[in-house]
DRENLO-48539 format. One record per atom (N, C-alpha, C): residue in one letter; y, z, x. Coordinates in steps of 0.1 Angstrom, whole numbers, plus 5000, padded with zeros to 4 digits. Layout:
! residues N
aYZX ...
***
This chain:
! residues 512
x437350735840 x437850595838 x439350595842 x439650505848 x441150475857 x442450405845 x443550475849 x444050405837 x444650295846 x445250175846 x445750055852 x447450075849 x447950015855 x449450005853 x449849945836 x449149825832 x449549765819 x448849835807 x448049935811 x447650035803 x448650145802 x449550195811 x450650275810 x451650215801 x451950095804 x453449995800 x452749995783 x451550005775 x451249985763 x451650105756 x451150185764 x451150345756 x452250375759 x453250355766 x454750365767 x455550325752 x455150175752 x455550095745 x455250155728 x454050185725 x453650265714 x454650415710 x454350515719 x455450625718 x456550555720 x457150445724 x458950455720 x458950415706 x457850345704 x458050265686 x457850375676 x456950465679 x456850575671 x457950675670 x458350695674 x459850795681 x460550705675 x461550595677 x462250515671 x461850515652 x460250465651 x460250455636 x460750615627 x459950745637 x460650875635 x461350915632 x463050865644 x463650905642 x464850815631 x464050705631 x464150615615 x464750675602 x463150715602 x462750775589 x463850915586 x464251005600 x465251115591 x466151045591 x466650955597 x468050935600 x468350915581 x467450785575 x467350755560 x467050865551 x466350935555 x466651125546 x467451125547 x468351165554 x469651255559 x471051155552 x470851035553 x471350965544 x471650925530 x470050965527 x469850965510 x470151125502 x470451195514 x470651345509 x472151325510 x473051285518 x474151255517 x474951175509 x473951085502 x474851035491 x474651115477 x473851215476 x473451285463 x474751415460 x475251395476 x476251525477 x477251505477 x477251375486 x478951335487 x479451245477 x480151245470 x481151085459 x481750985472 x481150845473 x481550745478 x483150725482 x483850705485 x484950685482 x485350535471 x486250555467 x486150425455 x486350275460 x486950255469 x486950125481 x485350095482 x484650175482 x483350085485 x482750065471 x483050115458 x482750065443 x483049925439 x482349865435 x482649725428 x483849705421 x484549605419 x485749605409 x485449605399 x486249635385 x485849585373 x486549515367 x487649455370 x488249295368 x489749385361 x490149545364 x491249575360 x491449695368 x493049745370 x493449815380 x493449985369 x493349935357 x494050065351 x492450095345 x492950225339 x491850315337 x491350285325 x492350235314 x492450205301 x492850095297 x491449995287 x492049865286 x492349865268 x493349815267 x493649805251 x493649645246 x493549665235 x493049545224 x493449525213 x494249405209 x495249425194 x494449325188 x493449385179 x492749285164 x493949305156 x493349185145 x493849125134 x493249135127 x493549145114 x492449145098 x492949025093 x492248925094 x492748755087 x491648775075 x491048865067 x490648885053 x491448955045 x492148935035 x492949055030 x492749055013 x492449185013 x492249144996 x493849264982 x493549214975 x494249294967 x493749324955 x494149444944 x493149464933 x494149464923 x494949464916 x495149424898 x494549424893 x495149564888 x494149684870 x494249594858 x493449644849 x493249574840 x494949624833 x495149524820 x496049554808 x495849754804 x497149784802 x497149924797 x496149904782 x495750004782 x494950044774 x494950214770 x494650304759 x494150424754 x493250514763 x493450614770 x492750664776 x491050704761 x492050754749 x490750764739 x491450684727 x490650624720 x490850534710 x489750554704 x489550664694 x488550714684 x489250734675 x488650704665 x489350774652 x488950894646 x490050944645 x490051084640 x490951154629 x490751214617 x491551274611 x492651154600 x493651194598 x494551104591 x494950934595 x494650874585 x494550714598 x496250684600 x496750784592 x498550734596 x499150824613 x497950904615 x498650974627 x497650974640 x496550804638 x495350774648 x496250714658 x495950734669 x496650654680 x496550514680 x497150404684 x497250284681 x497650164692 x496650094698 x497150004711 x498149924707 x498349874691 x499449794692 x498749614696 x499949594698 x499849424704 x500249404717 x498649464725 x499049504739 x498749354748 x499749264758 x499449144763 x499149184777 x499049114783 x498949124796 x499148994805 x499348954815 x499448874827 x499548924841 x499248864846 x498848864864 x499048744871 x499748764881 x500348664890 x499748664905 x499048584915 x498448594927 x498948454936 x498948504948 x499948414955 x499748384967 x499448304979 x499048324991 x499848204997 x500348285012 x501448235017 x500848225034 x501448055039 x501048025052 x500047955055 x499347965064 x498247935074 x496647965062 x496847925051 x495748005042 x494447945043 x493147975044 x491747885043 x491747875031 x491348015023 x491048005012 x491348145006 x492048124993 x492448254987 x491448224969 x491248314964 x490048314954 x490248454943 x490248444930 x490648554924 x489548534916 x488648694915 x487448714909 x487748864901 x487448874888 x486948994879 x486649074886 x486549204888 x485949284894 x484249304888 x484349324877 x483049334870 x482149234867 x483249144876 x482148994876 x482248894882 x481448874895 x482348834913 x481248654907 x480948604897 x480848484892 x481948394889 x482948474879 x484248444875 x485048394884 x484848304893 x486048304902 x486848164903 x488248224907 x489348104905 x489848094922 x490147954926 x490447944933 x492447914933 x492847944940 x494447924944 x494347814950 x495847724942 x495747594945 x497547574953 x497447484957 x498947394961 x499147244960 x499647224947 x500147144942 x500147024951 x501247104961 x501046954973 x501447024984 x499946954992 x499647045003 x500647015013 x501346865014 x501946805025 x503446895023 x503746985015 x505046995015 x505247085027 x506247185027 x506147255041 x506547405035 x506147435019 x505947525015 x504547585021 x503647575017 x502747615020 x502147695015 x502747744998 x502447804991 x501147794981 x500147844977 x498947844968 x499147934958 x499247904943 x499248004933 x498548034920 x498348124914 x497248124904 x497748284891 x497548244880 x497848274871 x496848354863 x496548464859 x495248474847 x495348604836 x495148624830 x495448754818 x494248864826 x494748954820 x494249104823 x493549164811 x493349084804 x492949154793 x492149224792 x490649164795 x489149244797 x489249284812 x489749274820 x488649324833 x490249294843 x489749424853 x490849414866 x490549294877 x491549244885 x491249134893 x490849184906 x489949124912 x490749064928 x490548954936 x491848984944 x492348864947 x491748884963 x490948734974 x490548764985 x491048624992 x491648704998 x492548585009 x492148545023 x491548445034 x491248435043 x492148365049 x493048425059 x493948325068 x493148245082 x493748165086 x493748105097 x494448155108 x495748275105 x496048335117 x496548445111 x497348575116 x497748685117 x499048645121 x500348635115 x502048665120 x502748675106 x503948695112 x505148735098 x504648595094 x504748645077 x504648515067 x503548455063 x502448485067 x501648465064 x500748565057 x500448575045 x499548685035 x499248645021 x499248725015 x499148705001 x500148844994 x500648794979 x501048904973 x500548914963 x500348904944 x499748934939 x500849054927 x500449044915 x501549154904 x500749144892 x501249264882 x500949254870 x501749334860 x501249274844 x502449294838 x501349314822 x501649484816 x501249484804 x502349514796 x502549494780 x503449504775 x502849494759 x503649544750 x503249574733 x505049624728 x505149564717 x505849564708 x506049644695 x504649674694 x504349774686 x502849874688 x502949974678 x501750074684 x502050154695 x501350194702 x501950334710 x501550334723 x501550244726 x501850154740 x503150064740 x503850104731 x505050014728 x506050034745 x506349904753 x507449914762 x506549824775 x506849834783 x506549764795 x506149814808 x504749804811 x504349824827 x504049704835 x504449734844 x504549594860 x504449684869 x503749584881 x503549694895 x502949574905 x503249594917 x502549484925 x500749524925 x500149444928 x498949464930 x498649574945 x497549594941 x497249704956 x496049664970 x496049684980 x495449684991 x493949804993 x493149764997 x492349884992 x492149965006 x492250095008 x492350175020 x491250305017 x491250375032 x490550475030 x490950615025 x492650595027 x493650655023 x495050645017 x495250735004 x496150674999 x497150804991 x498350824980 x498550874979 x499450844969 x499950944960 x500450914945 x501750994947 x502450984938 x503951084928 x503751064920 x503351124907 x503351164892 x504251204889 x504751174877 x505651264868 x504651324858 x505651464848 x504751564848 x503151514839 x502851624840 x501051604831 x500951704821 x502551754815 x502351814802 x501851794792 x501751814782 x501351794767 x502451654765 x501351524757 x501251424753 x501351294767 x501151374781 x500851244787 x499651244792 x499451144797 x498351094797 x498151034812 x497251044822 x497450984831 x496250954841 x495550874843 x494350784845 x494350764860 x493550774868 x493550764879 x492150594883 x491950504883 x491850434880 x491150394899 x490450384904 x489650374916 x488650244916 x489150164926 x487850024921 x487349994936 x486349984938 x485149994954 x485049824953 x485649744960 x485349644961 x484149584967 x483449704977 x482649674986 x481449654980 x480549654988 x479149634988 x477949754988 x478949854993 x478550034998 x479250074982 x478350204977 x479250264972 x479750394976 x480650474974 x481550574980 x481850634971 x481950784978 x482550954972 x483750914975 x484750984965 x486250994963 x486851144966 x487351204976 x487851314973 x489451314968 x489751414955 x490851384953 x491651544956 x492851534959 x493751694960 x495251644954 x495651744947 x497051754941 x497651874941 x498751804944 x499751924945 x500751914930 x501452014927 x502451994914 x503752074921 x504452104909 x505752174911 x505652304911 x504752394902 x504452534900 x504952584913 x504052554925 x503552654935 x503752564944 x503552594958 x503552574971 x501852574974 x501152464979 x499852444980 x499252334970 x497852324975 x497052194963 x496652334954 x496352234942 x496052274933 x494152314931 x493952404924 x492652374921 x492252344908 x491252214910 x491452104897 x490152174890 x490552144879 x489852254866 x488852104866 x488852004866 x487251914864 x486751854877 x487151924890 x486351904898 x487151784910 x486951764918 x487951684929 x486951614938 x485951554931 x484951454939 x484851324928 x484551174926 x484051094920 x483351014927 x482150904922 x481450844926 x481750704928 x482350604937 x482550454927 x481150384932 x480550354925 x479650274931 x480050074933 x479350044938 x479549904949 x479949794937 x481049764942 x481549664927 x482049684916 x482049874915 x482749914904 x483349964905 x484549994890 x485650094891 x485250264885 x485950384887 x485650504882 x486950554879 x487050624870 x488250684863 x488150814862 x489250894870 x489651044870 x490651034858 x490351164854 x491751224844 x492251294853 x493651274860 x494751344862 x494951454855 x495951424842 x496351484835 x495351604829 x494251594829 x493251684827 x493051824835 x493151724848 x492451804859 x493351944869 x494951864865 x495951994867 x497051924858 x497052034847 x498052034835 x499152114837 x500252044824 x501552144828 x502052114837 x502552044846 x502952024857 x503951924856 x505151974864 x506551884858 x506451764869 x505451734876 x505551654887 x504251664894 x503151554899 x502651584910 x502351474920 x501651544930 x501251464948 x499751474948 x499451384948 x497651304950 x497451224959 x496951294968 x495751204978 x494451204972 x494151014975 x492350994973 x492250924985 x491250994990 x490450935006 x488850904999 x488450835002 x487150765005 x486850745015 x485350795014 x484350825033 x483950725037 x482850655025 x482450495033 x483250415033 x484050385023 x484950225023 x486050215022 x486950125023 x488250135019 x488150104997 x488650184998 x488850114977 x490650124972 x490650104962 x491950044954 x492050114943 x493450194945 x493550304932 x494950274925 x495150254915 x496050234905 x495750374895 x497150414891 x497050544879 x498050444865 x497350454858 x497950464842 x498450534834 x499750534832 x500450634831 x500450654812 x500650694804 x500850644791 x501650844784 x502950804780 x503650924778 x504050914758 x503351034748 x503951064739 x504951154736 x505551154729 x506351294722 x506451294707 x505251414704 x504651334690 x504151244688 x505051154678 x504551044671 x504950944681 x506250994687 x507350844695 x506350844709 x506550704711 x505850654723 x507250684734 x506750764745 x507950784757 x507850694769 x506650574767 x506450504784 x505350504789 x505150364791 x503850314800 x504350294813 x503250294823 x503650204839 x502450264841 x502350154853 x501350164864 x501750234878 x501350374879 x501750404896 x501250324903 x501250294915 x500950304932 x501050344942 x500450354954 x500150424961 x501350414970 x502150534973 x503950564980 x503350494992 x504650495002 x504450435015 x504750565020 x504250555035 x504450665043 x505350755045 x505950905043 x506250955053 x508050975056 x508850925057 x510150875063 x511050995064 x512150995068 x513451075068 x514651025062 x514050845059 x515050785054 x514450685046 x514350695032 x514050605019 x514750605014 x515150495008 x515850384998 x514650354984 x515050354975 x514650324964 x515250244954 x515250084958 x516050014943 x516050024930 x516749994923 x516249924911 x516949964899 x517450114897 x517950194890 x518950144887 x520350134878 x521450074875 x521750144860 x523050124860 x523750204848 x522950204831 x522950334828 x522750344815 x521350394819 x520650374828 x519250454829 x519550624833 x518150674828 x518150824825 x517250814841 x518150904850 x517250854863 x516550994869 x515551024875 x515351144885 x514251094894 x514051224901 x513251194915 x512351304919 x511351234922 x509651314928 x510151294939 x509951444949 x510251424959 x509251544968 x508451514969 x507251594982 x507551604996 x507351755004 x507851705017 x506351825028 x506051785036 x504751895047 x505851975048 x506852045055 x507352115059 x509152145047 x509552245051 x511152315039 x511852195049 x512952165040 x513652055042 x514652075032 x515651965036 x516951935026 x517251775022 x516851725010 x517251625007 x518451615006 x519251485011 x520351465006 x520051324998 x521051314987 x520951214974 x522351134975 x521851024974 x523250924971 x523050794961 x523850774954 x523850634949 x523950504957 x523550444958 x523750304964 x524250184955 x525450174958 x526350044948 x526949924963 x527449814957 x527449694963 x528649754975 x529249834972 x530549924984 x529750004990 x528450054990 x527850124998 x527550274989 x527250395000 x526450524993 x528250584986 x527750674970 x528250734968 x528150844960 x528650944958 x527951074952 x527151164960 x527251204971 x526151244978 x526051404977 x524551434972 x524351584962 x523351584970 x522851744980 x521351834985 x520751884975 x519951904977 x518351994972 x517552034980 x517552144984 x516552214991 x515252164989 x514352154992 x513052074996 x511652214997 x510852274989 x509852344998 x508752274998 x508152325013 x506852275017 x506252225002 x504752145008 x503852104997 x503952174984 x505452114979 x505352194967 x506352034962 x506251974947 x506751874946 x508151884937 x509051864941 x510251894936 x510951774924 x511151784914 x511851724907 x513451724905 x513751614905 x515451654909 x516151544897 x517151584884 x517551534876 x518851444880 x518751314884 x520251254885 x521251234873 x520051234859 x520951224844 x521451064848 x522751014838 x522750884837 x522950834850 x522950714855 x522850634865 x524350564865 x525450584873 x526750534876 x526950404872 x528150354866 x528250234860 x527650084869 x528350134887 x528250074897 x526450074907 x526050144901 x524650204907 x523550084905 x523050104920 x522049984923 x520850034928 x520850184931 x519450274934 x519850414943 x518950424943 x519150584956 x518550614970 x519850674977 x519150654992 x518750814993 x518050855000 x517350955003 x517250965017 x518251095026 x517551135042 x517451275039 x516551325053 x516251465050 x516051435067 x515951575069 x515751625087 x514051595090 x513151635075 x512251635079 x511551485070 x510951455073 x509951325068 x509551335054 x510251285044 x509151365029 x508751175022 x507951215010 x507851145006 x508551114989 x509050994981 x509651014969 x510050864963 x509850914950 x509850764943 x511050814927 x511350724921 x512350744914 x511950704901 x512050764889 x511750754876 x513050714870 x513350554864 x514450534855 x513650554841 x514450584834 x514050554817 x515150524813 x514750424800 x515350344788 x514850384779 x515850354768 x515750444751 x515950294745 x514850324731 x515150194722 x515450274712 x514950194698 x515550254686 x514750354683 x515150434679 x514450584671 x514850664684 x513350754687 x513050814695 x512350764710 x512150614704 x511050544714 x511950554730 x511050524742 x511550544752 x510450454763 x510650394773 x510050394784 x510450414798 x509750434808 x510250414819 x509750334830 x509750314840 x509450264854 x509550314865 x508750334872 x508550354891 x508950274898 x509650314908 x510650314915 x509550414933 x509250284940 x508650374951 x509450324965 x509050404972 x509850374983 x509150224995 x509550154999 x508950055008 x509750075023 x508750035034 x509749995051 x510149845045 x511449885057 x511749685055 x510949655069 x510549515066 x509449435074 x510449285075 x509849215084 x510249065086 x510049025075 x509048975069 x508648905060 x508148955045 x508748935036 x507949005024 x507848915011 x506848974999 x507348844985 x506748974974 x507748904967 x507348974951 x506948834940 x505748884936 x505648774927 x505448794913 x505948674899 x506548764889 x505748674878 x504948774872 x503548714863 x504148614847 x503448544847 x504048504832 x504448564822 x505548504815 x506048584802 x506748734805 x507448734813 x508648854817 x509048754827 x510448864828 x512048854830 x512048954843 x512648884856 x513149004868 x514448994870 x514649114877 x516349104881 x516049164896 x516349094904 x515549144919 x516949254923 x516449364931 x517949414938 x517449464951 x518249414961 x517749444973 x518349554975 x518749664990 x519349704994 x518949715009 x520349765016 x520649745028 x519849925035 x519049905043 x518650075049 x519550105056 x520250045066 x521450105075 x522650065072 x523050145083 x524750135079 x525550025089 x524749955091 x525649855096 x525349635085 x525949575087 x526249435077 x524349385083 x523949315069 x522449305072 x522949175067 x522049045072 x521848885062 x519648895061 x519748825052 x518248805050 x518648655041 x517048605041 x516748485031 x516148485022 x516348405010 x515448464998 x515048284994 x513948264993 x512648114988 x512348164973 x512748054965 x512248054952 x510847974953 x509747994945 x508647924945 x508547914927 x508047814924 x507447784911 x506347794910 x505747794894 x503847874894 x503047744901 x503347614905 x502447554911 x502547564930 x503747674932 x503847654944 x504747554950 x505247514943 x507147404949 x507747474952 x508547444966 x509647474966 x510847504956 x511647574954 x513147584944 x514047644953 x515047674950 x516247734957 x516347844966 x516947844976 x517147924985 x518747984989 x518548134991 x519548194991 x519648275002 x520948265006 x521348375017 x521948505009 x521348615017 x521848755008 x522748845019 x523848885021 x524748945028 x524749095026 x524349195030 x524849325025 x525649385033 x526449455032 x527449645041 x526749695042 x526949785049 x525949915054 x525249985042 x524750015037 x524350095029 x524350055017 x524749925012 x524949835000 x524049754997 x523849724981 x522349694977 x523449604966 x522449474962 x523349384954 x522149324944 x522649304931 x521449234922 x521449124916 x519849054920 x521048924914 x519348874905 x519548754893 x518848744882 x517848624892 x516148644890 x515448574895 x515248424892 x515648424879 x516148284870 x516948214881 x518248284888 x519248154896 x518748114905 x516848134907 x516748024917 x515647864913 x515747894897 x515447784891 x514247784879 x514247684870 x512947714857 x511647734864 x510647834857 x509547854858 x509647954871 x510648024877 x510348074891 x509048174888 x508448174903 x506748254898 x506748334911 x507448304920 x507248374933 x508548424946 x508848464950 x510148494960 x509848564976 x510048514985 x509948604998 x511148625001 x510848675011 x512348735016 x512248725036 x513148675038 x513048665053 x513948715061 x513348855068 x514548945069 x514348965087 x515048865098 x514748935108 x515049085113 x516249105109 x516349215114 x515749365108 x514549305096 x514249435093 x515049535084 x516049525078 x516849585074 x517049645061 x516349535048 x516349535035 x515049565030 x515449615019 x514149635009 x514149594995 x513249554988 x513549504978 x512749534964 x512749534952 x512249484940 x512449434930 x511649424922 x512149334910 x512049424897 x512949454889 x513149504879 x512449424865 x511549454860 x511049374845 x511049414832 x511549314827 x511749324813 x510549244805 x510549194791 x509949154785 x510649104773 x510948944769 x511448864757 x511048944743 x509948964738 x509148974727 x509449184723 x509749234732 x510049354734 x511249404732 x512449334736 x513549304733 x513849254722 x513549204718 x513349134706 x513349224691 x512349304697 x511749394688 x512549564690 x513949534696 x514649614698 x514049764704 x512649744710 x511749824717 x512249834733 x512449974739 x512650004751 x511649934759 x511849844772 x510749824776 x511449814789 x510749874803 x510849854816 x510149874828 x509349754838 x508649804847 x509049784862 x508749804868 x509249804886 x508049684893 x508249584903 x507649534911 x507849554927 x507349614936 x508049624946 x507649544954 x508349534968 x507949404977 x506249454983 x505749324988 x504049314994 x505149265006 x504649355017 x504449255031 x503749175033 x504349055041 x503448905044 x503849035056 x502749055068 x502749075080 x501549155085 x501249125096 x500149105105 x499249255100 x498349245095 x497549365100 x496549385111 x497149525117 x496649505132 x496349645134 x495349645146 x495049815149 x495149765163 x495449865172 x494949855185 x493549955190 x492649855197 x491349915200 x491349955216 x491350125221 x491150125233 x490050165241 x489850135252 x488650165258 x488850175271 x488250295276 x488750355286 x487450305297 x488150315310 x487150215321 x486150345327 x485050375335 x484250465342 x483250385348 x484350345362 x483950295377 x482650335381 x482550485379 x481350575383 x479850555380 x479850465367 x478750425363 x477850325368 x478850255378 x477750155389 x477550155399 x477850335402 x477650385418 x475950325420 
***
């Protein structure tokens, strides 16, 4: 059979298409083996709408809550033995003050043991340009809290919140106050000692929904290191309830100690109860709270002449405190103490200088410390108050529960002239008087909460430059009266932003 010319040109035409599809097909191997080996260069990768490797994120917490313990109370109140030498609550009162400042939706105060109970915070008159919402309620049966929902996150806007128990007679006789607390996953104490006839309550409330393990560690004065607690260093709070550690039980003897409580699932809210005898004579109630962080340089107001004053002072690493008085001329008296590691140091200042408005505290290294004044009544009787350290912030308020008396005293952290602003509020949330406060370098000034008018229930403080810190010193009419020592500490709540930054790192690679 002959092949024809257009029979050549077909079969031509076939082998180049085959050859071509061929040499196709490796060229696409040799391709797809080459990208398995080689990394692209990043010019031919898709963008991802940022140049940097790492994008960050600043949330806000516009929910904030706070917890206020119940009224002091008897760690045991059984009867036992002689009824002339049974322990005795006395005529124990109580009040609680809650406050929300700014931009507020809705702020709401509910029992802990009973989220039915609930009060809402009001403002008298909304059009004013206070902006204040306030609310009032006894402590008697059950601890509060208070749940605040803002409309935005900046200075001035928050809630603050206080409390105040007090007895005239019985053995709770004297006065405790303390601002209310923030509930975290971490927190941390200064005790004074846990020898024979005190008493001291560690008081944990899980506001959540979850309930959570407590691990607790303390350090004392003894030794260098935590302690090992003779009843065990775990508790349970379950969801909506509070749980009570014995301190004083769990490391005794001890002229001073340092407590961390961390909780794993949730954040919770720890208040300690302090309740001190000697003998028969009652020596002092208060409520601790949880110290602020850390510093090289704390200030602690409040202290002033005729009080019996000393200082808890904890540090991670050996250090040297130095001690000064703080009076309206600035620091004076200035006395060291060597500092050892995790070991908690007690330091006796004895009486408090005629001129004395609190104590400044630096050290090389970062420690933590709060200040014990005591006052003496008739007999033997005595109480005292805590004294913790605060940062100055822009914006802050102390607010001052019914039925007691404050004496606010700021002081200045640096050594150069500080101004701040002080807002009086009344318990429906009016405006009252406003004051400019001037300090010197290192001078702290006290002035009576009354001069900014009847019924004052509330006070911020507007400090741009960050410079001041403040509290309110409490007394009690009916206690005084009764020629009964009585004294508790309120320290400032920041109104200011809570914020974390969230980051997240970018990997281009993943849309090769």
């Amino acid at each position: 059979m002959s092949v024809t010319t257009s029979d050549r040109t077909r079969i031509g035409a076939r082998i180049g298409k085959l050859a071509l599809g061929a040499l196709t097909a490796v060229i696409i191997v040799l391709l797809a083996v080459l990208l398995l080996v080689v990394r692209p260069p990043q010019t031919l990768l898709d963008g991802v709408g940022s140049g940097a490797s790492e994008v960050q994120h600043q949330v806000s917490q516009n929910i904030i809550q706070s917890y206020c313990p119940a009224q002091m109370k008897l760690a045991d109140s059984g009867t036992y033995g002689d009824s002339a030498y049974q322990a005795s609550e006395g005529n124990v009162a109580s009040s609680a003050r809650q406050a929300a400042f700014g931009s507020v939706f809705d702020s709401s105060v509910t029992a802990i043991d009973n989220a039915d109970s609930t009060t809402r915070l009001q403002d008298s008159d909304p059009l004013d340009e206070a902006s204040v919402l306030m609310s009032s309620a006894s402590v008697e049966k059950s601890s509060l809290l208070q749940t605040t929902q803002l409309l935005k996150a900046s200075a001035g806007e928050g809630s603050a919140s206080s409390v105040a128990s007090w007895a005239s007679e019985g053995d709770l006789r004297g006065v405790a106050a303390s601002n209310c607390v923030s509930p975290s996953l971490n927190q941390s104490f200064l005790l004074p000692g846990t020898k024979t006839g005190s008493t001291q309550q560690l008081v944990v409330a899980n506001p959540s929904s979850k309930s959570t393990s407590v691990n607790i560690r303390i350090w004392g004065s003894k030794n260098s290191g935590s302690i090992a607690l003779s009843t065990g260093s775990t508790i349970t709070v379950g969801a909506g309830k509070e749980s009570v550690f014995d301190v004083s039980a769990a490391a005794s003897d001890q002229d001073a100690a340092y407590m961390t409580v961390s909780s794993k699932e949730t954040p919770v809210a720890s208040v300690v109860r302090i309740a001190e005898m000697d003998g028969l004579n009652p020596h002092g109630i208060e409520y601790a709270v949880p110290t602020d962080d850390a510093s090289q340089n704390l200030v602690l107001p409040g202290s002033i002449h005729d009080d019996a004053v000393s200082l808890n002072i904890f540090a991670k690493a050996d250090t040297t405190a130095h001690v000064s008085w703080m009076t309206e001329k600035g620091l004076s008296e200035t006395h060291s103490y060597p500092i050892t590691a995790q070991q908690v140091k007690v330091v006796d200042l004895g009486q408090a200088p005629d001129d004395a408005l609190g104590v400044s505290i630096t050290s090389d290294e970062a420690l933590q410390a709060n200040a014990v004044s005591t006052v003496t009544g008739d007999g033997a009787q005595q109480d005292f108050g805590l004294i913790a350290s605060n940062t100055a912030v822009k914006s802050s308020a102390i607010t001052i529960p019914d039925h007691v008396k404050a004496a606010l005293v700021l002081a200045n952290t640096t050594n150069k002239q500080a101004e701040a602003t002080l807002s009086g509020y009344d318990a429906s949330g009016k405006a009252l008087a406003v004051q400019k406060v001037t300090l010197g370098g290192n001078a702290a000034k006290s002035l009576d909460a009354s001069s900014f008018g009847d019924g004052i229930a509330s006070i911020t403080l507007d400090d741009a430059s960050q410079t001041m810190v403040w509290a309110a010193r409490v007394t009690q009419s009916d206690v005084d009266a009764a020629k009964v020592a009585g004294l508790g500490f309120i320290m400032q709540t920041p109104l200011m932003p809570r914020t974390a930054l969230i980051h997240a790192d970018q990997t281009p690679g993943i849309v090769r």
